[in-house]
C-alpha positions in Angstrom: 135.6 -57.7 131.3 136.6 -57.1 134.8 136.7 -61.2 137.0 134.0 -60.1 139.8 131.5 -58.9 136.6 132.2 -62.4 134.8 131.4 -63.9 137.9 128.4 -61.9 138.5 127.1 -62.7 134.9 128.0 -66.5 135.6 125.8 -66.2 138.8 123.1 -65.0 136.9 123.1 -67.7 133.8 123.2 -70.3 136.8 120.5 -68.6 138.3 118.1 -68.3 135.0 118.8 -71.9 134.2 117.7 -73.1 138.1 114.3 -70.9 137.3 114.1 -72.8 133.9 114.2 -75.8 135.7 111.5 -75.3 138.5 109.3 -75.1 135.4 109.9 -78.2 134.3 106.7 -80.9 135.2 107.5 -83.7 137.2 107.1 -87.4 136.1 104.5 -89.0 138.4 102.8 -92.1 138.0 99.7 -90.9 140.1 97.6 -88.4 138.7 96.7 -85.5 141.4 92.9 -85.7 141.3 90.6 -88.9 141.7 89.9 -91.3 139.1 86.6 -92.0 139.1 85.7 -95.4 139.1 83.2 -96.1 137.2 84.9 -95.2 133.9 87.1 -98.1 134.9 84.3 -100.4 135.8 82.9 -100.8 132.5 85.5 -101.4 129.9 84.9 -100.7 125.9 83.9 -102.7 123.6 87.5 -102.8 121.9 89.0 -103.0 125.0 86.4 -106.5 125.7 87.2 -108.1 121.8 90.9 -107.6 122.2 90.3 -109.2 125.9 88.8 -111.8 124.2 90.8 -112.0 121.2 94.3 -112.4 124.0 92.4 -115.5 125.4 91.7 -117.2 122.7 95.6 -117.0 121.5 96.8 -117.6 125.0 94.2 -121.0 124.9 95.3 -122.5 121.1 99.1 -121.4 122.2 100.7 -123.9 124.9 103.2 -122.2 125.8 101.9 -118.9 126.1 99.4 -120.3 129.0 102.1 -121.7 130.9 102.1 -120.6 134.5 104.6 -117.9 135.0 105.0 -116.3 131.7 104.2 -112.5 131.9 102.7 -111.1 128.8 103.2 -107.0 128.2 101.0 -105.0 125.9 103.1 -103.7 122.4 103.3 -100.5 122.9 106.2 -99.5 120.3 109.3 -98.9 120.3 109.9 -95.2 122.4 111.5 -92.5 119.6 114.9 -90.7 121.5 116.8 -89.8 118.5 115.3 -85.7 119.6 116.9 -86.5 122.6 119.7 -87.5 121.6 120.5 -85.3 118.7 119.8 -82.0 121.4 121.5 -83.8 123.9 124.7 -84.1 121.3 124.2 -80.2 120.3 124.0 -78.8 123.7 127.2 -80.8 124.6 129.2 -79.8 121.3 128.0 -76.1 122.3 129.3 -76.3 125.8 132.3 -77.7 124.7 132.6 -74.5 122.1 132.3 -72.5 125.1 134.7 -73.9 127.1 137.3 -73.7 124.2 136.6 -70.3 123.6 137.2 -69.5 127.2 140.8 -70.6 127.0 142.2 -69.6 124.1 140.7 -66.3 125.8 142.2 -66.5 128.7 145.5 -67.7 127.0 145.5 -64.8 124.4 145.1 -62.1 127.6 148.3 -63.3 129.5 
């Protein structure tokens, strides 16, 4: 393969991914259209007993009603072994790449 087609074909993979990537949605925090407010006025009634059920543990605990202690919902624990596990493979397969473009380029000297 002649060097300005490889770099013509390298052009193009960086190209496609750039493309792949505009495609990718952003991360915002603020949703594009309104909220409207009067679903947040009036809260549920789950929403109101565990209200209710977080006061009454905040009252019978001390320490939990001290002045200055911040107290974040449980939400779980967030799940990134996918991430990590694609992030691993796509590494290993660049790195496969790489090594087979030298020993390549060593076998054609």
């Amino acid at each position: 393969m002649s060097s300005a087609r490889r770099s013509l074909l390298t052009a193009a993979a960086a190209g496609g991914l750039l493309c792949a990537l505009w495609f990718v949605p952003s991360a915002n925090a603020t949703p594009e259209t309104p909220v409207l407010e009067s679903a947040a006025a009036t809260p549920s009634p789950q929403v109101t007993a565990q209200a209710r059920a977080a006061s009454a543990d905040a009252s019978t605990d001390p320490a939990a009603a001290g002045e200055g202690t911040t107290r974040l919902a449980d939400t779980g624990s967030f799940d990134s072994t996918p991430y990590v596990v694609g992030g691993a493979l796509c590494l290993g397969l660049g790195a496969g790449f790489v090594g087979y473009s030298v020993r390549r380029e060593r076998l054609d000297l």
